[in-house]
C-alpha positions as CSV (number, residue, x, y, z in Angstrom):
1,X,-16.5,-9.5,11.7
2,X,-15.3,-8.5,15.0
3,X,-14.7,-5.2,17.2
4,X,-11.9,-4.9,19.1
5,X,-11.7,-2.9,22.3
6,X,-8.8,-1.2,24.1
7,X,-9.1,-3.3,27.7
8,X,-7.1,-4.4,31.2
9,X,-6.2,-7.1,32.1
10,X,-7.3,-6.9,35.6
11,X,-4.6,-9.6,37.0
12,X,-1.6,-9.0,34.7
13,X,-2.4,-5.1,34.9
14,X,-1.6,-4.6,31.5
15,X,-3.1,-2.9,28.3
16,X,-4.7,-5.5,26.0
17,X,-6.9,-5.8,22.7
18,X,-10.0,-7.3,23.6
19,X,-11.6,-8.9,20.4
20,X,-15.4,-9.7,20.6
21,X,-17.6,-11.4,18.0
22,X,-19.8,-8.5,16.6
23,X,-23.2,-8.9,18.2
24,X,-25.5,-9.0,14.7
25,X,-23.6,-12.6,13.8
26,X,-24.0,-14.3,17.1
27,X,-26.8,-16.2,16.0
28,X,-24.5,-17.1,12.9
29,X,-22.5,-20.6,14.1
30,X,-19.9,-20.8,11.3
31,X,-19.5,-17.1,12.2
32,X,-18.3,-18.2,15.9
33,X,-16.2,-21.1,14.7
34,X,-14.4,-19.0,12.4
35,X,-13.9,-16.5,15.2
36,X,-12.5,-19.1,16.9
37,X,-10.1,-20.5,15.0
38,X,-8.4,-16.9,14.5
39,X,-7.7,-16.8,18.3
40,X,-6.3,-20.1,18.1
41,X,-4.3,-19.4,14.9
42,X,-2.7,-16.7,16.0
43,X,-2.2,-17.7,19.5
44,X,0.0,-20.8,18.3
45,X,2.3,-17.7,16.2
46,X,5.0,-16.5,19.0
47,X,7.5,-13.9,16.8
48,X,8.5,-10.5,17.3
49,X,6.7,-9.1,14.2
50,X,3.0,-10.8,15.2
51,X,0.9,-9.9,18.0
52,X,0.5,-12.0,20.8
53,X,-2.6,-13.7,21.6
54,X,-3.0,-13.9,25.7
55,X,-6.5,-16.1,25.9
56,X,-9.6,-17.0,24.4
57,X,-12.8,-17.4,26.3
58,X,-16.8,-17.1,26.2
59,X,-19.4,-15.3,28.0
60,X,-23.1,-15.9,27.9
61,X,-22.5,-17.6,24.1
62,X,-20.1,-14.2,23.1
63,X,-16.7,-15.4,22.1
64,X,-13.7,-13.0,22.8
65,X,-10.0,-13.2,23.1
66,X,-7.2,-10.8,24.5
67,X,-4.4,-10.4,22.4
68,X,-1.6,-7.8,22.9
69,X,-2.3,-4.3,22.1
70,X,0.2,-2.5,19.9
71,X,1.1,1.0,20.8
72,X,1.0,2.8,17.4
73,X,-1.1,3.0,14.7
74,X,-1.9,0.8,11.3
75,X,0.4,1.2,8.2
76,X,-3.0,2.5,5.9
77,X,-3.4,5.2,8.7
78,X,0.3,6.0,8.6
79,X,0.6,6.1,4.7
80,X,-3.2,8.3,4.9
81,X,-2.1,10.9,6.8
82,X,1.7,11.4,5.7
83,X,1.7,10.0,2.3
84,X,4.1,7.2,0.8
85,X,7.3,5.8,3.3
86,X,10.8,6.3,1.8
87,X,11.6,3.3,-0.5
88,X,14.4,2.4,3.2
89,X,11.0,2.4,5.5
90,X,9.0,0.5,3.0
91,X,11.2,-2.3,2.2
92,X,12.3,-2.2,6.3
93,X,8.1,-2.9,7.3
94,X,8.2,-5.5,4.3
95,X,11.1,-7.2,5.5
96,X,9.0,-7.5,9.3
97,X,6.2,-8.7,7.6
98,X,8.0,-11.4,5.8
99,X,9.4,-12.6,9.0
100,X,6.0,-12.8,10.4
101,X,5.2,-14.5,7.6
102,X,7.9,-17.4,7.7
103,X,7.0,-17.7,11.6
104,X,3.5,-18.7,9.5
105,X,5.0,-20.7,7.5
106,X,6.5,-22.8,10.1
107,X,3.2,-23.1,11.0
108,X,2.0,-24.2,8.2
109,X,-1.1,-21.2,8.0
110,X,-1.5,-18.7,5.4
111,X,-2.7,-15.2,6.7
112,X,-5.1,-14.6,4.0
113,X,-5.6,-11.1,4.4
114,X,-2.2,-8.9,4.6
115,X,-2.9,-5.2,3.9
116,X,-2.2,-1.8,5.7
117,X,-4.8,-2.0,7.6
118,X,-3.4,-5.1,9.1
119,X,-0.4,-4.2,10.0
120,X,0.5,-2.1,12.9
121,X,3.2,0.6,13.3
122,X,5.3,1.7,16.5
123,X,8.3,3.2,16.8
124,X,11.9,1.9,18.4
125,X,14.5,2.6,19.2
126,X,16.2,5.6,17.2
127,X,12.7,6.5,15.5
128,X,13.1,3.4,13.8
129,X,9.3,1.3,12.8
130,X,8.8,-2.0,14.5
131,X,6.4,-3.9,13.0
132,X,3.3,-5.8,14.0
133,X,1.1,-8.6,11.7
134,X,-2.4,-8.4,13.7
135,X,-5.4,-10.0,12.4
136,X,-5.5,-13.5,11.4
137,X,-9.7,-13.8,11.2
138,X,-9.3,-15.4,7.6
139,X,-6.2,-17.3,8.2
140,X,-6.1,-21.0,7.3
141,X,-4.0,-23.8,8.2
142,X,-2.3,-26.0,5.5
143,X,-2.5,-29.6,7.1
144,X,-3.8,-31.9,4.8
145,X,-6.1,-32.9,7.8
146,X,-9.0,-31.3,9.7
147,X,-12.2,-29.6,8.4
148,X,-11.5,-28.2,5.2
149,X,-12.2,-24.5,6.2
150,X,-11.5,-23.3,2.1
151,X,-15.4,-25.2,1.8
152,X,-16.7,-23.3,4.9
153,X,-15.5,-19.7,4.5
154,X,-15.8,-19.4,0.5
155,X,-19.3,-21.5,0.3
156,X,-22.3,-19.9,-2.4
157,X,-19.2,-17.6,-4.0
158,X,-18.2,-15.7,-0.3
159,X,-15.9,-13.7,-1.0
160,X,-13.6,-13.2,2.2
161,X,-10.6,-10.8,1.8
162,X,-9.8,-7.7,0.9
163,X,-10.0,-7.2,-3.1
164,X,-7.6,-4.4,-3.5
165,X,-4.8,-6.8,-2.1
166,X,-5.7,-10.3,-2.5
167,X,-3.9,-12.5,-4.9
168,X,-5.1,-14.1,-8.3
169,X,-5.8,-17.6,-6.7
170,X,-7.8,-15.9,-4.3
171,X,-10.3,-14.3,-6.1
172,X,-10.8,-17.5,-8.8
173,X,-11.0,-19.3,-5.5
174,X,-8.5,-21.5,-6.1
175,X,-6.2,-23.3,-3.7
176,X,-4.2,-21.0,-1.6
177,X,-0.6,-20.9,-0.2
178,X,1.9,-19.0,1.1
179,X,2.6,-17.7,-2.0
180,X,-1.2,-15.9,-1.9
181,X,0.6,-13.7,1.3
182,X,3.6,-12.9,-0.8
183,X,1.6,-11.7,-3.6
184,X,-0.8,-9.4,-1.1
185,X,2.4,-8.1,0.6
186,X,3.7,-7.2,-2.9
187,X,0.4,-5.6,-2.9
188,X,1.4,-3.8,0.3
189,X,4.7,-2.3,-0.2
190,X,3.1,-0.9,-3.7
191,X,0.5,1.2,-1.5
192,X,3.8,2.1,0.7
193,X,5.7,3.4,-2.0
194,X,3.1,5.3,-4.1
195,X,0.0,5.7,-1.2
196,X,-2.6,3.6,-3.0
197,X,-2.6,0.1,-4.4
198,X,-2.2,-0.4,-8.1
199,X,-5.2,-2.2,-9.1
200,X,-8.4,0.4,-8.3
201,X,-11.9,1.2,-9.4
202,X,-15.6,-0.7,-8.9
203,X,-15.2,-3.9,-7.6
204,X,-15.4,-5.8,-10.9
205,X,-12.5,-4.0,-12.1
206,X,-10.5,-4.8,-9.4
207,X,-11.3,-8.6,-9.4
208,X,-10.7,-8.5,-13.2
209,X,-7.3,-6.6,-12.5
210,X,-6.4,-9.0,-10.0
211,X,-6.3,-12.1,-12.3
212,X,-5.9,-10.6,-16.1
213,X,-3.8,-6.9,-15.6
214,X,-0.1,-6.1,-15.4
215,X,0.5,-3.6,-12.7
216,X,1.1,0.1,-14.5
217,X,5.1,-0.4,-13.7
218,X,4.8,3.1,-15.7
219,X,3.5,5.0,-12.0
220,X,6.7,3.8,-10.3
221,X,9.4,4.7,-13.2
222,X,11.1,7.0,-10.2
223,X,11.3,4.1,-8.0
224,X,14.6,2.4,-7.8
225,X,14.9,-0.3,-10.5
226,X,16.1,-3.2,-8.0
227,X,12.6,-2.6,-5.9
228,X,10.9,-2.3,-9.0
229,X,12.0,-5.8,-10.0
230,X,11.1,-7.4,-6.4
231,X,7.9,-6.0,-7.6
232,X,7.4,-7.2,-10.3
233,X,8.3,-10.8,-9.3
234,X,5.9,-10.6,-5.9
235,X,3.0,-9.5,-8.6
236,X,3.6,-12.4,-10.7
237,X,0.0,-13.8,-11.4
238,X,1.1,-17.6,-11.7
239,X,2.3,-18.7,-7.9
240,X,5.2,-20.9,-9.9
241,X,6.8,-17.4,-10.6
242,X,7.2,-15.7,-7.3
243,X,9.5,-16.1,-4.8
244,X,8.4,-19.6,-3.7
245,X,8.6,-18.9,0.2
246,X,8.8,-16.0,3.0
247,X,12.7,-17.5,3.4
248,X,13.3,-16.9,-0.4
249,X,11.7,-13.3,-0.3
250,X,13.9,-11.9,2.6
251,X,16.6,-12.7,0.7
252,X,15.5,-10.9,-2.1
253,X,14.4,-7.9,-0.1
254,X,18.6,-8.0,2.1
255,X,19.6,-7.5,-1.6
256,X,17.8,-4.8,-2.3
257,X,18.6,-3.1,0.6
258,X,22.4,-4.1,0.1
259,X,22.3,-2.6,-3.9
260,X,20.9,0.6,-2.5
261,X,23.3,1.2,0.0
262,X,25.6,0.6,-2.1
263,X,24.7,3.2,-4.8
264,X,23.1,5.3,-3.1
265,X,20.0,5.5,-4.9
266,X,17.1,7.6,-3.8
267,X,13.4,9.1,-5.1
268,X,15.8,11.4,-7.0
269,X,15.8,8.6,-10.0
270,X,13.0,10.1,-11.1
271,X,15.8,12.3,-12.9
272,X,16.1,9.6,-15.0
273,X,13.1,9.3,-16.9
274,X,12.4,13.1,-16.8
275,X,15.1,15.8,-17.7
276,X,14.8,19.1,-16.7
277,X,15.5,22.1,-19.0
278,X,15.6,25.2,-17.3
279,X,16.7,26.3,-13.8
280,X,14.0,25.9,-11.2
281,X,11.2,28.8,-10.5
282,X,10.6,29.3,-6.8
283,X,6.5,29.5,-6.3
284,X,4.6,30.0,-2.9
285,X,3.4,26.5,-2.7
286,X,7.1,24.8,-3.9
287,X,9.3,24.5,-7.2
288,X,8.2,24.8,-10.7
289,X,10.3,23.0,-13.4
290,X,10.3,23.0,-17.1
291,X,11.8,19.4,-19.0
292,X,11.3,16.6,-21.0
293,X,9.7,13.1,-20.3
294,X,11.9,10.4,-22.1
295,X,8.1,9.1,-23.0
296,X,5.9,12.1,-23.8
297,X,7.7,14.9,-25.0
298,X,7.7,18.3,-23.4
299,X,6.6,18.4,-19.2
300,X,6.0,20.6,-17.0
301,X,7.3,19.3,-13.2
302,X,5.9,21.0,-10.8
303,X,6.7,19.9,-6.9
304,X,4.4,20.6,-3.9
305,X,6.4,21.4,-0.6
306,X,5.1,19.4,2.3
307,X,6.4,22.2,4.6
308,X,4.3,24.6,2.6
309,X,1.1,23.8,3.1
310,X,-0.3,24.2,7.4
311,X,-2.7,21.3,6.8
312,X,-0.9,18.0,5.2
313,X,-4.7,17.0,3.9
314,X,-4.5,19.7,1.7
315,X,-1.4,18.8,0.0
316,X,-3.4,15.0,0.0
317,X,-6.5,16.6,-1.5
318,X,-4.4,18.4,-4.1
319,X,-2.4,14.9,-5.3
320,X,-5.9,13.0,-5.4
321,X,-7.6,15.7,-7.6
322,X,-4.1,15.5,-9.6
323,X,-4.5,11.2,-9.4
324,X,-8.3,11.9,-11.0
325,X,-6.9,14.4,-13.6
326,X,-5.0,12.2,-15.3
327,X,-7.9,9.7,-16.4
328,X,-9.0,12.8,-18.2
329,X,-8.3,12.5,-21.6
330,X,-9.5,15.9,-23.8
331,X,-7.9,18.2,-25.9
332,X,-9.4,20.9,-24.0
333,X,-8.0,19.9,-20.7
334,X,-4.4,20.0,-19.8
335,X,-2.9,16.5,-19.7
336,X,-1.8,15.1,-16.5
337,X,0.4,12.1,-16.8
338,X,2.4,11.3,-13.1
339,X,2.0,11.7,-9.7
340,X,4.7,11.0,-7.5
341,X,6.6,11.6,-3.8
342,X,10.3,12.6,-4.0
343,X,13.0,14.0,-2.1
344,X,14.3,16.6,-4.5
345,X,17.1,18.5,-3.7
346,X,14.5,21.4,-3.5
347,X,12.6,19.7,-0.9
348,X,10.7,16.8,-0.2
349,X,7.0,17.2,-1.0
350,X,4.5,15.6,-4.3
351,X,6.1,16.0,-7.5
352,X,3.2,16.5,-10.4
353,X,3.6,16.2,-14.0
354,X,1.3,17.6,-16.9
355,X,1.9,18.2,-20.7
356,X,3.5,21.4,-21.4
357,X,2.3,22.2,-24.7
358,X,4.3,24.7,-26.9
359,X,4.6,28.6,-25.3
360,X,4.7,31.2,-27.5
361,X,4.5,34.7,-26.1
362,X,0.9,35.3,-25.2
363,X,-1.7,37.2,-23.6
364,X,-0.7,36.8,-19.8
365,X,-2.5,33.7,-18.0
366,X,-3.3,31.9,-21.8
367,X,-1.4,29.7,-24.1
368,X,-2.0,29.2,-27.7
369,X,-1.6,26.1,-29.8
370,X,0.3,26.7,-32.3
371,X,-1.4,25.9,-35.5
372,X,-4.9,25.8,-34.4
373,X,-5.7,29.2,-33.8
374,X,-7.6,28.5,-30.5
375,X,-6.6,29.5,-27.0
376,X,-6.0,26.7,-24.6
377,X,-6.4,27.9,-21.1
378,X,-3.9,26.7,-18.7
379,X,-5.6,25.8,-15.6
380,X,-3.7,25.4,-12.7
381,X,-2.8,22.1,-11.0
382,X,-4.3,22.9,-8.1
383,X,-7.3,24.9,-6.1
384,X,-6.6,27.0,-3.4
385,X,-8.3,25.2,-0.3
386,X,-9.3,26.3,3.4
């Protein structure tokens, strides 16, 4: 609802993000009182890991407020442009975010809209991320007194919020709490870990998904199995069954972090749902592996080289169309089943997996199914792009 504009402060002579009310909802009044209280919600948050609010003011009816500007970029753009964080840098930026969420907490506000887009990246010290909660437009404080803002911003069915990470209770428009963040940050560190969220599709879907569907656990099985848990208990659909408060969650996150350290676990656990059979074959655009998913049988691995590849939005292009592949389900078409990064010992890169059905020698370029005396065409994964 607003735009945001890269200013000076002419008296403190510093950078800041200058928020205005977009121009088409001026005329709107319950459009400018919920502009106002984001300014005033987020200026009463003072914590490392949420951006600053400097002053709120009006000109000539136009509401606006300065808040600090973030050197860096958002965690969607991040995640767009190089792919998935290391499961370390994911569960490092949810750990910030949770502590911007217990400063919230304190407060007694829920953000109501935590997503990548929201959450801004810069670098410290060492190449290390900081952290940075912008954004609290649909935020709502919890005191039992005061307008009751849930009536305002969700009158005649409004949905306000993002659907692709917003919790259960707030798509049924039910009563919100913290627990509504925790569930949208377990929302989050999914899209960190696998670059896009686990509920997608029309709108509906995604609603429906929200409120009835178990995450597919089965697209993360080469995630570590102590994140996989926090996930699962984040994505909980009843509130009762998450962790119950920001606190409870970074504790949950330090002993993750601690169990990983001290096994040394890595995307390599992939290993463990799929075996591989033969030596590696060296190809132009990475490694090519034959094996066996513990699930499905017979697999063929094959892993894309980020250093391969001059533009990275190829290698992007090629995991979508590979994403799209595997709703394809035809006995004609080569089955996709996983997409997935990794750091193999080969290289780090996009590790895709398709049905490798039985290879008896064969004209070059075809393989035959054995039994059915037609020719199945093995396509490749990928098209060559310019």
């Amino acid at each position: 609802m607003g735009v945001t504009y890269l200013a000076e402060d002419t008296n403190l002579r510093v950078k800041v993000a200058l928020k205005v009310i977009h121009p088409s909802l001026l005329g709107d009044a319950e459009i400018a009182q919920r502009f106002q209280r984001e300014a005033q919600a987020a200026a009463r948050l003072r914590h490392p890991n949420v951006a600053a609010v400097y002053h709120l003011g009006t000109m000539d009816d136009t509401f606006f407020y300065a808040m600090e500007f973030v050197e860096g970029e958002t965690l969607k753009d991040r995640v767009q442009r190089d792919g998935p964080l290391t499961v370390k840098q994911a569960l490092e930026v949810t750990l910030q975010v949770c502590e911007a969420l217990s400063a919230a907490e304190r407060h007694h506000m829920v953000h109501r809209d935590i997503k990548p887009a929201n959450i801004m990246l810069d670098r410290g010290e060492e190449d290390a991320l900081h952290t940075k909660l912008i954004d609290f437009g649909l935020a709502k404080p919890l005191q039992a007194g005061g307008q009751d803002m849930m009536t305002l911003q969700t009158q005649q069915g409004l949905f306000l919020g993002t659907p692709v990470f917003a919790s259960p209770e707030q798509v049924q428009d039910a009563p919100l709490d913290s627990r509504s963040d925790l569930y949208a940050l377990g929302l989050t560190l999914w899209f960190m870990l696998e670059g896009r969220p686990p509920f997608e599709g029309s709108l509906h879907k995604v609603l429906y998904d929200q409120v009835h569907s178990s995450p597919p656990m089965d697209r993360l099985m080469w995630v570590p199995g102590e994140v996989r848990a926090l996930l699962c208990s984040l994505l909980e659909k009843q509130p009762e069954a998450r962790p119950q408060s920001a606190r409870e969650l970074r504790q949950k996150i330090h002993d993750c972090q601690r169990a990983l350290a001290g096994s040394g676990t890595s995307y390599t656990e992939w290993q463990q749902r799929f075996k591989v059979a033969e030596q590696p074959q060296v190809k132009p655009w990475g490694v090519f592996y034959d094996g066996v998913d513990s699930m499905s049988g017979a697999v063929s691995l094959n892993l894309l080289h980020k250093d391969r590849f001059s533009d990275p939005e190829v290698v992007l292009r090629v995991v979508t169309d590979a994403r799209r592949a595997i709703e394809i389900h035809h006995p004609n078409v080569l089955r996709h089943i996983t997409v997935f990064p990794t750091n193999d010992p080969n290289g780090a890169g996009w590790m895709v997996v398709s049905g490798d059905p039985p290879r008896p020698p064969a004209r070059p370029g075809r393989d035959w199914m054995r039994g059915s005396g037609v020719a199945a065409v093995r396509l490749p994964f990928f098209y060559h792009s310019s």
